[in-house]
N, C-alpha and C positions, 0 to 999 in steps of 0.2 A: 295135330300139327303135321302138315303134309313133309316129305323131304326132303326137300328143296328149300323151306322156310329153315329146317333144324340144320340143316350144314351152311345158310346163310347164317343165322344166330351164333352158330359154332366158329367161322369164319370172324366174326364181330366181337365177338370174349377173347377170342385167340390175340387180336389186333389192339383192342382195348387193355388189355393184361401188357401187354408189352409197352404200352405206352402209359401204364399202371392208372387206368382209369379203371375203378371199381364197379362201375354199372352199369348196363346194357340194356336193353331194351324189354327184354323177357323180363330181366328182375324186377324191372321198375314194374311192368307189366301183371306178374305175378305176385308182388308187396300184398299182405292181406295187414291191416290199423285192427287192432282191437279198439273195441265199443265201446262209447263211456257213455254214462247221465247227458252228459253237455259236451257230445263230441260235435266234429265237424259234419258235413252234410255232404254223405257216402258217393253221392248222383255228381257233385261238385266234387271231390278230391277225384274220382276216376277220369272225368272231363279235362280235370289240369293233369295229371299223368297220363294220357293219351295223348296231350299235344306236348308233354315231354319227351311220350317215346318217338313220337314222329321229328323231334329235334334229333334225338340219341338216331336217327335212321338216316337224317340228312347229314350230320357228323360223320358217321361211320360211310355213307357215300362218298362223301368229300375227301374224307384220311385214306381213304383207297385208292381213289381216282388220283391224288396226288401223289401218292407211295410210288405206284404204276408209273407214274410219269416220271417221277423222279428215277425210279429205276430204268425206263427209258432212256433218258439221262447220261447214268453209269455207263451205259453199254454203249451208248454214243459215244461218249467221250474217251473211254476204252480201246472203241476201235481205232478214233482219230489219233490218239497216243499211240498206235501201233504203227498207223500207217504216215505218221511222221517219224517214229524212229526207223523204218523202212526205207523210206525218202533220204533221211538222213545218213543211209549206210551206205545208198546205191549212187553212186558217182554220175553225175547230171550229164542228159543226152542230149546232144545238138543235132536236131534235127533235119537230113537231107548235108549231112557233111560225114563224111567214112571218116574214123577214125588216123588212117593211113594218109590219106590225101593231106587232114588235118598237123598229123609228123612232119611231113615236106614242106608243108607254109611257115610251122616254125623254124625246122633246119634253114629253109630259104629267108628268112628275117633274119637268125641269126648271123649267116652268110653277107647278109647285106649292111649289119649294123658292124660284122670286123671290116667290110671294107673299108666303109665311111670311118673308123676308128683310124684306118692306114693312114687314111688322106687328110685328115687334119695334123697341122700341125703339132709337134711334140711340144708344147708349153706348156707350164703350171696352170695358164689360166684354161684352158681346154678339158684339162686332165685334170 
C-alpha cells in the first residue's frame, strides 16, 4: 500500500472514530470468513464488500467535504461577528461633512429654535 493511500486510510479511521463509526474501508477490505461445509460463495461475499467499501469511500468523501465546509462556515461567521462588533463600537461617518462644520448647524438650529421659542406667545397652550 503506497503512502498516500495509508495516510488517506489513517485520515478516515481518525474521522470515522470520532463520529464513532467502527468500520472503514481497510477493515471491511481486510475481513478474512472462516470456511464451512456449506459456506457462502468466497467470489460473491468479496464482490458485495468491494461495493461496500467503495460506499465507506463515498461516505468518508462526503463527511469531509462537508466538515471542510462547515468549518468554512465557522470562520465566516467568526469574522462577520467581529466586524459587526467593530462597526458597533465605531461611531457612524457622514460622509463629505467635517465634523466641525457639522457643530455649527446644530449650534445654529439650536439658535434658531430659542428664537422662535421668544416669539411665540407665553401660553399654556404653546408651551
Amino acid at each position: 500500500m503506497d503512502e498516500h493511500m495509508k495516510r488517506r486510510l489513517d485520515k478516515q479511521r481518525k474521522l470515522f472514530s470520532q463520529l464513532g463509526i467502527t468500520l472503514d474501508a481497510l477493515t471491511i477490505h481486510e475481513k478474512e470468513f472462516s470456511m464451512k461445509l456449506r459456506g457462502y460463495d468466497a467470489e460473491e461475499v468479496d464482490t458485495f464488500l468491494d461495493s461496500v467499501i467503495k460506499d465507506y469511500e463515498r461516505f468518508y468523501a462526503t463527511i469531509a467535504d462537508l466538515m471542510d465546509k462547515w468549518q468554512e462556515q465557522q470562520l465566516e461567521l467568526r469574522d462577520l461577528k467581529e466586524q459587526s462588533k467593530a462597526a458597533a463600537a465605531t461611531p457612524p461617518v457622514i460622509r463629505g461633512i467635517d465634523p466641525q462644520d457639522l457643530e455649527d448647524i446644530v449650534a445654529r438650529l439650536e439658535g434658531n429654535l430659542r428664537q422662535l421659542k421668544d416669539k411665540l406667545p407665553r401660553t399654556e397652550k404653546y408651551l
